[in-house]
C-alpha positions as CSV (number, residue, x, y, z in Angstrom):
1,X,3.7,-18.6,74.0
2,X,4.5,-21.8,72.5
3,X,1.7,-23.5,70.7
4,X,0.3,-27.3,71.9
5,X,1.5,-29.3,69.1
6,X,-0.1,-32.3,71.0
7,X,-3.3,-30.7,70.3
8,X,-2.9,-29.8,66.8
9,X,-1.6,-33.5,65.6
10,X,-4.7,-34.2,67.6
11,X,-6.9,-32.3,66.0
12,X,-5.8,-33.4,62.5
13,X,-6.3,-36.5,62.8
14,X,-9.6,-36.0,64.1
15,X,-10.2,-34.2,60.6
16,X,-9.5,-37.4,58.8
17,X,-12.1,-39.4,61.4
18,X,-14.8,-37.3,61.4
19,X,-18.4,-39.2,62.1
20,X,-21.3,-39.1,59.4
21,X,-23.1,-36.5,61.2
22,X,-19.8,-33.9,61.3
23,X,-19.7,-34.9,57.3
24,X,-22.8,-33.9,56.7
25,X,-22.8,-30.5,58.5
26,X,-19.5,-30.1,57.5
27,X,-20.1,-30.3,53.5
28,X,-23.4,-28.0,54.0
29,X,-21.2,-25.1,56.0
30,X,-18.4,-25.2,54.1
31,X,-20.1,-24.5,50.9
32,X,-21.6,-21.3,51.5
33,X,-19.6,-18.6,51.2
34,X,-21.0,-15.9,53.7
35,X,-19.0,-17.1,56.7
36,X,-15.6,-19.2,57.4
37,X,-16.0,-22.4,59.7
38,X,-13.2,-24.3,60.2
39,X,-13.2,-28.1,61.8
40,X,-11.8,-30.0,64.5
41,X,-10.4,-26.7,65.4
42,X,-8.2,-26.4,68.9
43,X,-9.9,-23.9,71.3
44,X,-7.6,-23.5,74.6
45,X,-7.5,-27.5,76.2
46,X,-10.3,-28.4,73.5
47,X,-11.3,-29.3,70.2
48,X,-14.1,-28.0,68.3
49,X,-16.2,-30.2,65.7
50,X,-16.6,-26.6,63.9
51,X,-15.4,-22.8,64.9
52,X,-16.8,-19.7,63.5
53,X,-13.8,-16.9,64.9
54,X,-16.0,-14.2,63.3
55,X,-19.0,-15.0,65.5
56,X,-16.9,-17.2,68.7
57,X,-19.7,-19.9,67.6
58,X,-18.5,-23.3,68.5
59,X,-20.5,-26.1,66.9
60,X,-20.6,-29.5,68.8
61,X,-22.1,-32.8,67.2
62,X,-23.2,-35.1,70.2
63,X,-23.6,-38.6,69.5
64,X,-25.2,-41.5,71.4
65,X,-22.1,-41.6,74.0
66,X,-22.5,-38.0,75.0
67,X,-25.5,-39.3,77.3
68,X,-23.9,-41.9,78.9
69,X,-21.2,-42.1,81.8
70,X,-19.6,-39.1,82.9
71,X,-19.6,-37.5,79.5
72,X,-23.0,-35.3,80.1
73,X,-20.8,-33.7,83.0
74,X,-17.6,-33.4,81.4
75,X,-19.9,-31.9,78.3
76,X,-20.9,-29.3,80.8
77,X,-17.5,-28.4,82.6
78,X,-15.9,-28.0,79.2
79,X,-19.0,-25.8,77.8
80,X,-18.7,-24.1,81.2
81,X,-15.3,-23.6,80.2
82,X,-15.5,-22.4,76.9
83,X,-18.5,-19.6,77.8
84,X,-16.6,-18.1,80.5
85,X,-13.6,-17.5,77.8
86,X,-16.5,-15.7,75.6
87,X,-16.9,-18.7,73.5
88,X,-20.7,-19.6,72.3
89,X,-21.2,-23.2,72.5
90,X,-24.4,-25.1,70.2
91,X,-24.9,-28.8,70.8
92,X,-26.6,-30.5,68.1
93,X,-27.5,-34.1,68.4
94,X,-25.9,-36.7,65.9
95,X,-29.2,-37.9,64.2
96,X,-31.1,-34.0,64.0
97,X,-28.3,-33.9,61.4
98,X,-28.8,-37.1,59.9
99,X,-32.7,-36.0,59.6
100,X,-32.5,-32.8,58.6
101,X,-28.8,-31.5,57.8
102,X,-30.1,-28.4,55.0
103,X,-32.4,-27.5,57.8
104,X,-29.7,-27.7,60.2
105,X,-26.6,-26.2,58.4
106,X,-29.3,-23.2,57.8
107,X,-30.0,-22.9,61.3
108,X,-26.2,-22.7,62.1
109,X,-25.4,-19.9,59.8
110,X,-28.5,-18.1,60.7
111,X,-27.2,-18.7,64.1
112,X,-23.9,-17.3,63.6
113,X,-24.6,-14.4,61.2
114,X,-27.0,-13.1,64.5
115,X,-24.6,-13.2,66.7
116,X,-21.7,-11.3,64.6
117,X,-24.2,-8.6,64.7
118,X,-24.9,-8.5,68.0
């Protein structure tokens, strides 16, 4: 099957724009060395803000957009989407990360160690 390079060159790119909150997380997960995230990482049509393969733990930072518009109900076809492929989806608003992003990577890897050993 041949890959969608559309969605990879997306995906980098989105690795080089990645908003404060994704930094923040980001720099927390990566440095701990008990589980492999990667970021901006293409799941079927998607992209992930972070992807744990080990536990299918998807990571999604919501900003202030994702309550406004349509985006609340695209946010729920595409989680819809992603569960009934056996992905688990987490949303995590923007500024919980801003507040509290030790607290929050912890909760994360606590999150996805738990559901490896399911």
């Amino acid at each position: 099957m041949k890959k969608p390079l559309r969605k990879y060159a997306q995906a980098r790119r989105m690795r080089q724009e990645m908003t404060s909150p994704e930094v923040r997380l980001w720099s927390r997960i990566k440095a701990q060395e008990r589980l492999h995230f990667r970021k901006q990482h293409p799941v079927g049509p998607y992209i992930a803000d972070f992807y744990c393969a080990a536990a299918k733990l998807i990571i999604e930072v919501d900003g202030q957009v994702h309550g406004t518009g349509d985006i609340p109900e695209r946010d729920q076809r595409r989680d819809a989407w992603l569960m009934s492929q056996g992905y688990h989806v987490h949303r995590i608003p923007g500024f919980e990360i801003m507040a509290e992003p030790d607290e929050i990577a912890l909760g994360v890897i606590t999150l996805a160690e738990s559901m490896i050993t399911k």
